[in-house]
Every structure is written in C-alpha cells, then in structure tokens.
C-alpha positions in Angstrom: 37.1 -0.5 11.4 35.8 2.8 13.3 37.4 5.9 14.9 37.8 3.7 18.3 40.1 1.3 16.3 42.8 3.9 16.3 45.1 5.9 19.0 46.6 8.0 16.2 45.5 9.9 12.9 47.9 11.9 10.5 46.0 13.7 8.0 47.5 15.9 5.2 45.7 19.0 4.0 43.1 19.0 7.2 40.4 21.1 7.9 41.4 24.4 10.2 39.4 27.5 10.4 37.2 30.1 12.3 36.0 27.7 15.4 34.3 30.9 16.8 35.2 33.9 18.6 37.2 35.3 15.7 39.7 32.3 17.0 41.3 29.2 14.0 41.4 26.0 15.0 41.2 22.2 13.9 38.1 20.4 14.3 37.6 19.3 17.8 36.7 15.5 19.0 35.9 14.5 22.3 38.7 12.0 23.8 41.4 13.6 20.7 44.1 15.8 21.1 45.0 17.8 18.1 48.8 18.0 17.3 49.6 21.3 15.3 53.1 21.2 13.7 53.9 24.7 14.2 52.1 27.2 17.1 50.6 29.6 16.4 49.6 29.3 12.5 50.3 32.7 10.7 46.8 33.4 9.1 48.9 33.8 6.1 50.0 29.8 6.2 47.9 27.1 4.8 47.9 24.1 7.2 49.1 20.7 5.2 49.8 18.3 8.2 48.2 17.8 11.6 47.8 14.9 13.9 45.1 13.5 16.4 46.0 11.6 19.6 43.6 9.9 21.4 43.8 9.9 25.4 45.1 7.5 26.7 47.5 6.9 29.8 50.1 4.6 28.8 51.9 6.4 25.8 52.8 9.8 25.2 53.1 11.9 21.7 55.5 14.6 21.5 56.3 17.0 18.4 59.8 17.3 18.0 59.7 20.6 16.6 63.4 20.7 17.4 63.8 19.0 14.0 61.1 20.4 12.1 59.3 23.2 12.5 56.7 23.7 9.0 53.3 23.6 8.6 53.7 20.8 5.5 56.1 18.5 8.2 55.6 16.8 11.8 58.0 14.7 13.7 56.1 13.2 16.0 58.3 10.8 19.2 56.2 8.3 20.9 57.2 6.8 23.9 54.9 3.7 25.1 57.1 2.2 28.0 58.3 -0.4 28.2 59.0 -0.4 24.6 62.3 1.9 22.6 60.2 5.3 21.5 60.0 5.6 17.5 59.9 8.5 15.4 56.7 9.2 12.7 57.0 11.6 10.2 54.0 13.3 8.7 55.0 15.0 5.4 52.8 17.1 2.8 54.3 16.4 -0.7 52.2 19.0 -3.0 52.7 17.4 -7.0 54.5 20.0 -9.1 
C-alpha cells in the first residue's frame, strides 16, 4: 500500500508546530486537506486527533463540531452521493 491508496487518514497524537512566520500548523501535503478538530488551537492545548482528506470531487468531509468540539475528539460526516453519509469518530484515549 502507498499514500495514493487512501482518501482519508486519522492520526492520533500528530505533528503540529511553528510552520513559519511565528504561525502553528499541521504538516502540509500537496493534494491533502488537513482537518483540525477545534479552530484555532490555544497554544496552551496539545493536539491529539487530526485528519487528512484527500481532494477529490465526489465526496465531501465535514467536522461536526456541533457534537464535539476537543482537541482529543473529531466527528467527521461524509457524504459520497449516491450513498447514506456515515459518521467517523476519531478519539485520543491517553492510558491512565
């Protein structure tokens, strides 16, 4: 399998930091869309969950941050007509 086998990647505990002129950021990827779970991030909160959505023109990702709005939690809707939309959930479950 590579990247190109895939229209959507949920990582826990990614990578977001200075991406240059004093601005944070997740790491950017040509033909990706980076889903934050909550905009903007306080510098004070440690990012746990984010999502990547590759471009494409027949389905659509949307954060339903009317139901969650956390930086360890994403509800994520996606809508691919003709089929029903579903619901993925992206949770950061830190051990005790």
């Amino acid at each position: 399998s590579t990247i190109h086998d895939f229209d959507i990647i949920l990582l826990t505990e990614p990578w977001f930091g200075n991406i240059g002129n004093n601005q944070r950021g997740p790491v950017a990827g040509p033909g990706w869309t980076p889903i934050l779970p909550v905009q903007p991030i306080p510098d004070e909160i440690t990012l746990r969950v984010m999502v990547y959505v590759r471009h494409r023109n027949d389905f659509t990702v949307t954060l339903r941050s009317d139901l969650a709005k956390d930086a360890d939690i994403q509800i994520l809707q996606i809508d691919q007509p003709p089929h029903t939309p579903i619901i993925v959930t992206n949770i950061y479950n830190q051990r005790a």
